[in-house]
C-alpha positions as CSV (number, residue, x, y, z in Angstrom):
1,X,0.0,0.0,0.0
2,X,1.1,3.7,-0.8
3,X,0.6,6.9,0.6
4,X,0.7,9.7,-1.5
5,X,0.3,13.3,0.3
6,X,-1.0,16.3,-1.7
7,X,0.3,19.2,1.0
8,X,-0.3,22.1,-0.3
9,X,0.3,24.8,-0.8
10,X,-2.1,26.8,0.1
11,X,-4.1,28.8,-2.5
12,X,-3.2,26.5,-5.2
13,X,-7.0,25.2,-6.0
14,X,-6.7,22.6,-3.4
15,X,-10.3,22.8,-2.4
16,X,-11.5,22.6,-5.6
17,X,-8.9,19.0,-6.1
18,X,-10.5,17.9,-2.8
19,X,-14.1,18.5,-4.0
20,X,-12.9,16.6,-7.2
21,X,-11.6,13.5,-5.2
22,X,-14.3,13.2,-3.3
23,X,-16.7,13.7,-6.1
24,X,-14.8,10.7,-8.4
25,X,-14.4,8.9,-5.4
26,X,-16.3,5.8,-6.2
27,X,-14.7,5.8,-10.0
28,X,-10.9,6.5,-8.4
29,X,-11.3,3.2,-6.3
30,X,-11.8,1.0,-8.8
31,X,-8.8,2.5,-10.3
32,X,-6.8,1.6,-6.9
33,X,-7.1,5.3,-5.5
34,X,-8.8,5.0,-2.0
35,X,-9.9,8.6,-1.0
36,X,-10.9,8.2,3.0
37,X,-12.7,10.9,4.5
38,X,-13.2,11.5,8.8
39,X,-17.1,10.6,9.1
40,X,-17.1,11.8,13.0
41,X,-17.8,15.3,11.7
42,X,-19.2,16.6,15.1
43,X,-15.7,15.7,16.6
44,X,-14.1,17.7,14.1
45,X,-16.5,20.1,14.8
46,X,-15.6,20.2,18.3
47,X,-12.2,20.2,17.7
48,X,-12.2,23.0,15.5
49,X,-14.1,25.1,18.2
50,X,-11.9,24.3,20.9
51,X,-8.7,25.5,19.2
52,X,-10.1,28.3,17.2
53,X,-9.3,26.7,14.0
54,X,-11.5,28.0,10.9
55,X,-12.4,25.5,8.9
56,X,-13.2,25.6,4.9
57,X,-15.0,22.6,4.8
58,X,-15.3,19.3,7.1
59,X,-15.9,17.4,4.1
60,X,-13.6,17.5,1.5
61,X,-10.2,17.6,3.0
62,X,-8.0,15.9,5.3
63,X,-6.6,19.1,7.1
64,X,-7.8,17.7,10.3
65,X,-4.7,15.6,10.5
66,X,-2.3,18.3,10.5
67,X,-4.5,20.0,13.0
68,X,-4.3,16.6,15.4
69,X,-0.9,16.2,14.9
70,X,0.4,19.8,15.9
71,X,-2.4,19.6,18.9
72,X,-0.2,16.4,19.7
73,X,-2.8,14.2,19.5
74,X,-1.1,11.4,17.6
75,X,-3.7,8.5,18.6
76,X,-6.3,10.1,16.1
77,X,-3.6,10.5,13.7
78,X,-3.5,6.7,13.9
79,X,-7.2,5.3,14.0
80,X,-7.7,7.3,11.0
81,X,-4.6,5.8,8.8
82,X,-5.5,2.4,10.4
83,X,-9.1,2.4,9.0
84,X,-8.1,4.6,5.2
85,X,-5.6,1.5,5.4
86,X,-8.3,-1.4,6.3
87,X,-10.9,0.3,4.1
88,X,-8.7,0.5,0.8
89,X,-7.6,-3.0,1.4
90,X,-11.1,-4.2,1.4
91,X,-11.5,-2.1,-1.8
92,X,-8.5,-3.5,-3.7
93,X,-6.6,-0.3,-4.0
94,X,-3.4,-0.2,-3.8
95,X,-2.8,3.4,-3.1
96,X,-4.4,6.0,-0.7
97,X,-4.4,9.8,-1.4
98,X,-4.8,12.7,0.6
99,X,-5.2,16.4,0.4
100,X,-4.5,18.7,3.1
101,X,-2.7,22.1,2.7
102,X,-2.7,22.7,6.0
103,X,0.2,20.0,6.1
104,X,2.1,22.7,4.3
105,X,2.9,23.5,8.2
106,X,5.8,20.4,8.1
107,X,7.9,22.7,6.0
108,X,8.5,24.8,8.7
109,X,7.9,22.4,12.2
110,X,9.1,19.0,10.4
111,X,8.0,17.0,13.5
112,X,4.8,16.5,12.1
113,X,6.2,14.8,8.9
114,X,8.1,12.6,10.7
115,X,4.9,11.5,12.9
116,X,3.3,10.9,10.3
117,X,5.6,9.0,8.4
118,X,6.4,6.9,11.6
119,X,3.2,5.7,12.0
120,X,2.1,5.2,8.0
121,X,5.4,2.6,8.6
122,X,4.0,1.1,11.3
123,X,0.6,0.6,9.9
124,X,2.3,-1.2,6.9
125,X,2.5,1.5,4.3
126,X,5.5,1.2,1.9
127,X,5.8,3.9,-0.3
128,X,5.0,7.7,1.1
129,X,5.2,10.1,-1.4
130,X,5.3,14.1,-0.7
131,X,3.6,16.6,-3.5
132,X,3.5,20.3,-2.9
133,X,2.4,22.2,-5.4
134,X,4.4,25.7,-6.2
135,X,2.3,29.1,-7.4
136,X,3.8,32.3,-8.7
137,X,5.3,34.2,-5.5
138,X,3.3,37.5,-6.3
139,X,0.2,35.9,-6.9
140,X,0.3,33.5,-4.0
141,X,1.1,37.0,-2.0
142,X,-2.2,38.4,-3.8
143,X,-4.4,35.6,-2.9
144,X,-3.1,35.7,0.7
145,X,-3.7,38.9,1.5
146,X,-7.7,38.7,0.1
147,X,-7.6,35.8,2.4
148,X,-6.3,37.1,5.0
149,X,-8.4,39.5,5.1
150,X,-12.0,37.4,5.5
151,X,-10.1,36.1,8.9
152,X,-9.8,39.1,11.3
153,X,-6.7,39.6,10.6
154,X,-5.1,43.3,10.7
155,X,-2.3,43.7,8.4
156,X,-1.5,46.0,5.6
157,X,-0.2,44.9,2.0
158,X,3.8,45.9,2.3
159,X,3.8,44.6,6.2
160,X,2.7,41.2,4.7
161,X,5.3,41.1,1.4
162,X,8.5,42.5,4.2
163,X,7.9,39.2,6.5
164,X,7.5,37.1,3.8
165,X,10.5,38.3,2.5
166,X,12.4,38.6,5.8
167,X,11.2,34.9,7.1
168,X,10.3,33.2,3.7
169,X,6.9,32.4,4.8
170,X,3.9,33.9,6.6
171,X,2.6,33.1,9.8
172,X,-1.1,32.9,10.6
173,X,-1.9,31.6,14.6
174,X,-3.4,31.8,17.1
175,X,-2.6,30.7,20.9
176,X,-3.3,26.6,20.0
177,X,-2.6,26.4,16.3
178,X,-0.5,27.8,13.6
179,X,-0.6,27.9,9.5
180,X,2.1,28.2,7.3
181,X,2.0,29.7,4.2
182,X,5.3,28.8,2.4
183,X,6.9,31.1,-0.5
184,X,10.4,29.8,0.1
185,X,9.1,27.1,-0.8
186,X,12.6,25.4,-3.1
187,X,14.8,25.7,-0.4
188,X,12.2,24.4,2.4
189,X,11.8,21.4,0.6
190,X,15.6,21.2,0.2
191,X,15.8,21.0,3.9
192,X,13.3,18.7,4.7
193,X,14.4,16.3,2.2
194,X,18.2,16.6,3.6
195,X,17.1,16.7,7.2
196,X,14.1,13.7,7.1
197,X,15.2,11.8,3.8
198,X,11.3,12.5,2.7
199,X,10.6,11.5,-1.0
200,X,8.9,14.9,-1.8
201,X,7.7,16.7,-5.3
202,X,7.0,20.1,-6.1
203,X,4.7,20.5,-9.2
204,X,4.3,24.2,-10.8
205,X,0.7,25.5,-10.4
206,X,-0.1,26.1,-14.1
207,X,1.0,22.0,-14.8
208,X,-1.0,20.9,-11.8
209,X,-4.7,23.3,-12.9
210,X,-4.5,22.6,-16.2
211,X,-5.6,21.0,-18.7
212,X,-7.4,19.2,-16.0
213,X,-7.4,19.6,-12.0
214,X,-4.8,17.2,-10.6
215,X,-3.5,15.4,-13.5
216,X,0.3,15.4,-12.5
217,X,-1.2,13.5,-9.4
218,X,-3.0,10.9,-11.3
219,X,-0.3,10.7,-13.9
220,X,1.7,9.3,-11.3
221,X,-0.9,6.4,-9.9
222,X,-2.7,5.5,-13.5
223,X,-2.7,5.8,-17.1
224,X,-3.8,8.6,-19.6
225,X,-5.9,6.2,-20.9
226,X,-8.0,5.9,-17.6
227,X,-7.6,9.5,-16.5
228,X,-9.7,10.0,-19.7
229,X,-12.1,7.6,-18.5
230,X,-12.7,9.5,-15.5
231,X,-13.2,13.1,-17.0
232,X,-11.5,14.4,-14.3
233,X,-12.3,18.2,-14.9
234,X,-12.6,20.6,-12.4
235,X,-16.4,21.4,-11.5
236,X,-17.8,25.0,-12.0
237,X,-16.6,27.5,-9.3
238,X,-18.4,28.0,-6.1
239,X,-19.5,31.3,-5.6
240,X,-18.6,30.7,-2.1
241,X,-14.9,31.0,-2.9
242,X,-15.2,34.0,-5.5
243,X,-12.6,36.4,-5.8
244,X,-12.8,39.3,-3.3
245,X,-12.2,42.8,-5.3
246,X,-9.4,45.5,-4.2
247,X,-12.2,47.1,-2.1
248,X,-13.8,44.3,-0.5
249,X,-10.6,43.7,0.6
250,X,-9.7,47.0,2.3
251,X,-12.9,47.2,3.7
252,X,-12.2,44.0,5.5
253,X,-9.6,45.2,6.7
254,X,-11.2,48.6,8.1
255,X,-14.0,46.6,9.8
256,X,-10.9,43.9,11.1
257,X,-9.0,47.4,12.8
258,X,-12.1,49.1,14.3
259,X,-13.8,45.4,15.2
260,X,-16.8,46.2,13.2
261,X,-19.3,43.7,11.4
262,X,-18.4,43.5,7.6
263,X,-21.6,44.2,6.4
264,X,-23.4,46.5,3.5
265,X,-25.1,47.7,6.5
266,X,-21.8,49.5,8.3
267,X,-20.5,50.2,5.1
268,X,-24.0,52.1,4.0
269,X,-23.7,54.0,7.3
270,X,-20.1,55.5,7.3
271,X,-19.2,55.1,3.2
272,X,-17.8,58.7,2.9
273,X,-15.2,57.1,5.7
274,X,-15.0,54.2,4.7
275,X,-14.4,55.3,0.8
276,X,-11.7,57.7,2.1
277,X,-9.7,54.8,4.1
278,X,-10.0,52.2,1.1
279,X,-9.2,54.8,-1.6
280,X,-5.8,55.8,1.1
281,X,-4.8,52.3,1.6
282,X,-5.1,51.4,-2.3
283,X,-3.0,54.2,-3.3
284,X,-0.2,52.9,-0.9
285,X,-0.4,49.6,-2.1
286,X,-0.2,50.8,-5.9
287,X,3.2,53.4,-5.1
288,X,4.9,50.1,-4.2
289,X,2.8,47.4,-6.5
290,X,5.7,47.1,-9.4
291,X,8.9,47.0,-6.9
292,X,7.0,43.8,-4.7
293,X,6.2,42.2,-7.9
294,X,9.3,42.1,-8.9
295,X,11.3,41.6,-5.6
296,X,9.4,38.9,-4.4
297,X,9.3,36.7,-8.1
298,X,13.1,37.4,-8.4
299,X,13.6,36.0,-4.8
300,X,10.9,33.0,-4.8
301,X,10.2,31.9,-8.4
């Protein structure tokens, strides 16, 4: 049995390839690709609550592990590999895949790569492979910031591009749990293979979205000729996860600052104000736009 791990990184359509999985998840088992899924969702719930994690989705992704496993709670870790083992035995596959970008955090605390690769051994797995897939370092920064900004967070554009550049990643936490989002990601990966002897990939972003969702994954478990059969195509776009514009995003931002609801309600009631802070932090962002473009892709790409 073999354990492929799709890490990451984040913003790099990984919700959208988890939706896919689970969506061809009958049709990828009879092709040997065992796609388990945690069906105790109000533990996960509960979890999440606990340690003021924010959840996408409880469904389509297998974050929870990296949450268990930097929570220290190892023994879930293990049930869950133990029955994703038992279960795609049962199904005659041969390989198990999972996809969890918040396991982009063992680039940076490493511990939780070689948990989990301890007990995948133990359990009997004999092959686990690594995949991380690698964006454009000034988009990735773009995408992060809108995100960012939907989570309370109170940051400004050039205070996020300096400590990305200063550490080579971004750090997101609170006091139980912290996310990684990797830019450095070359010479991470460089040190985790040196320091842990993981077998680990990096696939560029366009290769891994197109021409369909995933297909450097697949390409690596079965043939074209299957991959066809599946029509593995990346379902429309859920408006839930529509792009926020330049406004939206300042105005997130405001509310974030000043602890106010982001609503059309508050934004009705103060817009001269608000229109004058947005239309202040935009132009800041656009005096320095072209010199973080290009810093950050010469250092990262």
């Amino acid at each position: 049995m073999n354990l492929i791990i799709h890490a990451g990184t984040h913003k790099t359509a990984t919700t959208s390839f988890q939706e896919l999985c689970f969506s061809k998840k009958h049709e990828l088992s009879k092709k040997g690709i065992f796609i388990p899924e945690f069906t105790d969702k109000a533990k996960i719930i509960n979890l999440t609550k606990s340690n003021g994690i924010i959840p996408k989705t409880f469904t389509y992704q297998h974050n929870c592990l990296a949450w268990y496993l930097q929570l220290k709670n190892i023994n879930e870790v293990r049930e869950f590999l133990l029955i994703a083992y038992k279960n795609a035995t049962e199904e005659n596959c041969n390989h198990i895949l999972l996809s969890a970008e918040d396991l982009e955090n063992i680039l940076i605390e490493d511990s939780i790569a070689r948990n989990i690769e301890l007990i995948a051994k133990e359990i009997g797995f004999k092959q686990i492979q690594w995949i991380f897939v690698k964006r454009n370092p000034f988009d990735y920064l773009k995408s992060l910031y809108s995100q960012l900004s939907k989570e309370n967070q109170i940051i400004n554009f050039y205070e996020l591009y300096k400590g990305i550049m200063s550490n080579g990643y971004y750090c997101s936490n609170n006091k139980k749990y912290n996310t990684y989002y990797v830019f450095d990601l070359d010479n991470f990966v460089a040190s985790l293979r040196n320091d842990n002897s993981l077998n680990i990939d990096i696939i560029k972003f366009e290769d891994f979205s197109r021409p369909s969702l995933g297909l450097p994954i697949f390409k690596k478990i079965i043939s074209i000729e299957d991959i066809n059969k599946l029509s593995l195509k990346e379902e429309k776009k859920n408006e839930k996860n529509k792009s926020l514009t330049s406004d939206q995003i300042e105005f997130n931002y405001l509310c974030n600052f000043l602890q106010m609801s982001k609503t059309q309600k508050i934004y009705n009631n103060n817009k001269d104000l608000f229109n004058s802070l947005i239309s202040f932090r935009q132009k800041k962002i656009n005096d320095q736009i072209v010199n973080i473009k290009e810093s950050i892709n010469k250092k990262f790409s």
